[in-house]
N, C-alpha and C positions, 0 to 999 in steps of 0.2 A: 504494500500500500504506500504511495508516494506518502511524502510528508506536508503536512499543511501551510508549510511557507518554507520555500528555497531560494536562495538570491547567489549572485555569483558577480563576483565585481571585477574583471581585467583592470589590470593598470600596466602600461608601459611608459618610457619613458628614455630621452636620450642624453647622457652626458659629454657633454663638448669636453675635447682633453688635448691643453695644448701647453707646449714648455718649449724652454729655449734652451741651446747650446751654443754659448760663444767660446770663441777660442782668440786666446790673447796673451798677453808679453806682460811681465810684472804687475802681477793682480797685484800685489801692495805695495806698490806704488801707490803716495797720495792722489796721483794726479788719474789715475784709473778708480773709474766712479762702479763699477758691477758689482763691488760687494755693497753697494750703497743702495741702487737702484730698487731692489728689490721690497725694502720695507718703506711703509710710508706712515711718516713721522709727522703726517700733521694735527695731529690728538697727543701732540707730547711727542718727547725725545725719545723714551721707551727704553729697556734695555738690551742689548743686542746678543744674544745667546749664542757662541760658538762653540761647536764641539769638533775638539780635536784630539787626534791621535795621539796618544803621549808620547810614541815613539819620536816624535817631531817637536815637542815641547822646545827641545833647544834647537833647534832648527826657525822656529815657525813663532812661536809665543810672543816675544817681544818686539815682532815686527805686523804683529795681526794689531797688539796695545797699540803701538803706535801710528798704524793705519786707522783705527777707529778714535784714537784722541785726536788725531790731525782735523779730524772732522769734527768733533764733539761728541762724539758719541760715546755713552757708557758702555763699555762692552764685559763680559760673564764668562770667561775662557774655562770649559769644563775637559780635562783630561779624560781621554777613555784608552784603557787597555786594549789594544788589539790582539786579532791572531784568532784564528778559527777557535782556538778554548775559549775563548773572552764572548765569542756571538753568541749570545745567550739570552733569556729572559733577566737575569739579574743586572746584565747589565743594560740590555730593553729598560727597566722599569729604573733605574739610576738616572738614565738621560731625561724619564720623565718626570723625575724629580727636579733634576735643574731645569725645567722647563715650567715648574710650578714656580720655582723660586724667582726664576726672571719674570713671570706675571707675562708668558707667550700667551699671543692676542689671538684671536680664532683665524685670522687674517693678514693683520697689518705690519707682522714684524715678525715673519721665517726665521728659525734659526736654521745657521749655516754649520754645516758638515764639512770639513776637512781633513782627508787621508786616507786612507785607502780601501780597498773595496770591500771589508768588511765590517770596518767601521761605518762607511756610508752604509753599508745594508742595516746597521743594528739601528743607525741614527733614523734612516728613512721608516721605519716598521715604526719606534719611538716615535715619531711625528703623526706616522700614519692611523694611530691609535690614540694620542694623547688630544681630546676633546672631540671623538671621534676624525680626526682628519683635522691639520691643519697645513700649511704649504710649508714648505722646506726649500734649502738651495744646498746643492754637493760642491764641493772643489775635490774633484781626485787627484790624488798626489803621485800616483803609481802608475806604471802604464797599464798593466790591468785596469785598472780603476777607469782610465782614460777609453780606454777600450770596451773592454766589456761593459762598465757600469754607467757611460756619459751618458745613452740613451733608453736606457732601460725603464721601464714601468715598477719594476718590482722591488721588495722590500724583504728582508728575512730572517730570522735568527735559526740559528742549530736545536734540535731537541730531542734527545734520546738516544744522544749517536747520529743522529739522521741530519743530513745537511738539508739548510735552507726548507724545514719541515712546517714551521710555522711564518708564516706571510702574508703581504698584501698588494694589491698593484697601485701603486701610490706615489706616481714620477713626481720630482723632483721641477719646481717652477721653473727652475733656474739651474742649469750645469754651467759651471766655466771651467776651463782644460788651459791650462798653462803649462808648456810643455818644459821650461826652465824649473817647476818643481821638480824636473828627474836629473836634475843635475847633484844633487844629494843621496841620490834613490840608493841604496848598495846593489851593487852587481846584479845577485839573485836573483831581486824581485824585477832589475831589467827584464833579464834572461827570462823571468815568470810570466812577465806581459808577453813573449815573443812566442808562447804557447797557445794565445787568442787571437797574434795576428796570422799566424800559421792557419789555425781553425779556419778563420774566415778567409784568408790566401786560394783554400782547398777548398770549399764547397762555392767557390763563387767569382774568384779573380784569381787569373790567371801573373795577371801582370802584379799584381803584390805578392804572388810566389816567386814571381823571379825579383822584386828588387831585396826581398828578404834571403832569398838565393846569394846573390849578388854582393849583397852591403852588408847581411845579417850581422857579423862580427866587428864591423865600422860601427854601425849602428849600438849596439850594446859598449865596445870601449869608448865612445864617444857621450853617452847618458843621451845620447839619439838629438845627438846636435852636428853633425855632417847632413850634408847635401841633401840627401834622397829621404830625411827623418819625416819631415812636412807632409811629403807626399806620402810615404807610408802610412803614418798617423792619419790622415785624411780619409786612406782609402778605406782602412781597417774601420773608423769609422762611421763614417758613408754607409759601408756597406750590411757592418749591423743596421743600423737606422732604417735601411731600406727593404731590411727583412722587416722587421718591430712596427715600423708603423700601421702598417695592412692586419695586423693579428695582433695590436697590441696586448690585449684580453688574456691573451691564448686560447681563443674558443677552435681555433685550427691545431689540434697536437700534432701536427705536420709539422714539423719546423726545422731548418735544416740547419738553424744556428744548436741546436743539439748535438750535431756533431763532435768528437770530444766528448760526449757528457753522459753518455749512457754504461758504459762501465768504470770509469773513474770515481764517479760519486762515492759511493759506499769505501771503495779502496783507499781514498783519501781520507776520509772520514777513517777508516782501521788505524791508519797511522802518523795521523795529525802529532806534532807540526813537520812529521820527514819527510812528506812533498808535501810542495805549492799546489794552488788550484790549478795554474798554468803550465806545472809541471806535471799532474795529473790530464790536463787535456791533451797536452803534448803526445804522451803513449799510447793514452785511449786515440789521437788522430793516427799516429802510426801504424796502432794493433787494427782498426778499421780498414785501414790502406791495405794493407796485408790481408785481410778479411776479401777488400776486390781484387787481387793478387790472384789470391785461390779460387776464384769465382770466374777466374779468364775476362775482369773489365781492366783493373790497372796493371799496367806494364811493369816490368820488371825494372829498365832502365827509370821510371818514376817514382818508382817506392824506395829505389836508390839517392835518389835525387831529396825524396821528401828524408828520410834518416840519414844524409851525407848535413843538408839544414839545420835539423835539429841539435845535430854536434856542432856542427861548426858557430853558433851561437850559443851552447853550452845546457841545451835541455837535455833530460837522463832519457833515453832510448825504451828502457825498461824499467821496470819493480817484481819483487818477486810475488809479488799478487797479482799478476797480470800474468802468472803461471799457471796457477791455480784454478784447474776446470770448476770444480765448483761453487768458488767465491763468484767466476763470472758468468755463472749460470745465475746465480742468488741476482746478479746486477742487473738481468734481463729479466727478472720477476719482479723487481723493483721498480726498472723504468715502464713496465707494462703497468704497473699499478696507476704510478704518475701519468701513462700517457693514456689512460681511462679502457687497458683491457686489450691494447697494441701496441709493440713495439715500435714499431714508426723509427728504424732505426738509421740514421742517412749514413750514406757510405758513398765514398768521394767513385766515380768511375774513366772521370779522367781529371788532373788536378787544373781546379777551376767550375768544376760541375762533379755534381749531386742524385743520387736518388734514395729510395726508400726500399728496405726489406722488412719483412715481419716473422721471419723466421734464420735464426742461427742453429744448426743442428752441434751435438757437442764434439762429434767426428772434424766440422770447422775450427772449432775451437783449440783442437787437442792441432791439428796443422799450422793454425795461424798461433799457436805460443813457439812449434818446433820452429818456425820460420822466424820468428820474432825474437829466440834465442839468437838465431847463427849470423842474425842482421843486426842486434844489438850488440855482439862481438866482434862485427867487423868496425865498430864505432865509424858505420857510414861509410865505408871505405867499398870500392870493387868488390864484389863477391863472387863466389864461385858461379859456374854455368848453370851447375846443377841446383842449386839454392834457389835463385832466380833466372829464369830459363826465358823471358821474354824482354 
């Protein structure tokens, strides 16, 4: 028997979502107005909430004070620990304390994020939760940060073991990229960012695979101030943005900037801090390559080419969990979960272009570690006929 009154009410609706990336030459510099831009102080001076890296404290501290006195501005410089251990909910909900203290306006006066990219993720989820959403601005400091995080939607902290498990999509008003913050950077985390412009090198430009071919080791001994740096960082970015924009959401789990990202997760997570993010995508790009290897799409003289790169700018080839048939079986029950029940796994077919598989049998798996062995021992160098035959 129906029921004596039923009502049903749709509601849709559409959110306009739009943010800026500038790129520029001594952000603190008095005379460079983008950390100013963003808040508006005509309800009062306000206080200006920065959260930064501690690792950067003496690097960065006493020139953010007196970027913000130049102007008058009261500024709130809140230290935050970095490092995949540190992205956390405790320290999520610390940021939101110095954001209660500064009296952050629903609106009128973002605090700014500067350092690197896991900092910006704890700070952006921080914002993106505290008064339900309020706006934010990043400066990345790192070239990951630069890369992977200038145009991104998304926000995260760690939980349970699990990277990036708790989130929000919650871009940032405002990125600016100053690529003279990498004149400080240590080595590493160069070498770290050179694992995301490889990523996006390989599923999509051909021509930032060769000037990272080409320059890779100019590039890193230089803190990516020779010649060909501009255009790199350009392209690497560019080119995320112009996957991101079309799928901001991720209502498409098709995504081919996932690349990199489907077996390194969890692996990186195992053995936090002894690879980088960038050097987890790195292997997971190589162990895929190797993946179209044995599949008869990429060449042999290419997969050479792609691990002769990765050495020659200084990412690890290997890990001994990228052995381990079972750990990278667990990785594909993983990204299937995430990717709603498909793998959706992109594998480069020729370097520059992309497609998708939804099946790895673990007969692939037990080949592409054997091949991954005798190629990470050649440290990039010629290999035999019989190893790579095409």
């Amino acid at each position: 028997m129906p029921p004596a009154f039923q009502n049903t009410l749709d509601i849709e609706a559409e959110l306009q979502v739009k943010y800026h990336v500038a790129i520029t030459r001594d952000i603190f510099s008095p005379e460079n107005p983008l950390l100013l831009e963003t808040a508006d102080r005509s309800n009062g001076p306000g206080k200006q909430l920065v959260i930064l890296d501690a690792a950067l404290s003496g690097v960065l501290r006493e020139r953010i004070h007196a970027y913000f006195a130049a102007h008058g501005v009261e500024v709130e410089v809140l230290e935050v620990d970095s490092g995949e251990v540190n992205k956390n909910l405790d320290t999520c909900l610390g940021i939101v304390d110095a954001l209660e203290r500064a009296g952050a306006r629903r609106q009128s006066n973002p605090p700014i994020a500067i350092g690197g990219n896991v900092l910006i993720d704890v700070a952006g989820f921080s914002a993106s939760i505290y008064r339900r959403g309020i706006p934010w601005v990043r400066v990345p400091t790192t070239l990951l940060g630069m890369i992977d995080g200038s145009v991104s939607a998304k926000t995260a902290v760690n939980h349970q073991g699990n990277r990036n498990r708790l989130g929000t999509f919650h871009p940032a008003m405002r990125t600016i990229v100053d690529t003279g913050l990498l004149a400080s950077l240590p080595r590493r985390h160069l070498v770290n960012g050179c694992g995301e412009i490889l990523k996006m090198a390989l599923i999509k430009d051909s021509r930032l695979f060769d000037l990272l071919e080409e320059h890779g080791p100019d590039l890193v001994d230089s803190h990516f101030r020779t010649a060909p740096a501009e255009e790199v960082i350009t392209r690497a970015i560019d080119g995320m943005q112009s996957e991101l924009r079309d799928n901001l959401w991720e209502k498409d789990l098709r995504r081919i900037v996932d690349y990199g990202h489907t077996f390194s997760p969890p692996i990186e997570m195992a053995v936090v801090p002894e690879l980088l993010h960038g050097e987890a995508v790195g292997i997971d790009c190589l162990f895929t390559a190797l993946l179209s290897y044995v599949r008869g799409w990429l060449g042999g003289t290419d997969v050479q080419r792609i691990a002769r790169t990765m050495h020659r700018v200084g990412l690890p080839l290997d890990h001994a969990l990228f052995y381990d048939i079972d750990t990278l079986e667990r990785a594909m029950d993983e990204a299937r979960l995430h990717r709603d029940g498909d793998l959706n796994l992109p594998v480069v077919q020729r370097i520059g272009s992309c497609t998708f598989t939804q099946e790895v049998t673990r007969q692939e798996l037990a080949d592409v570690t054997s091949l991954l062995r005798t190629v990470a021992a050649s440290a990039g160098q010629d290999l035999p006929a019989l190893a790579l035959q095409r």
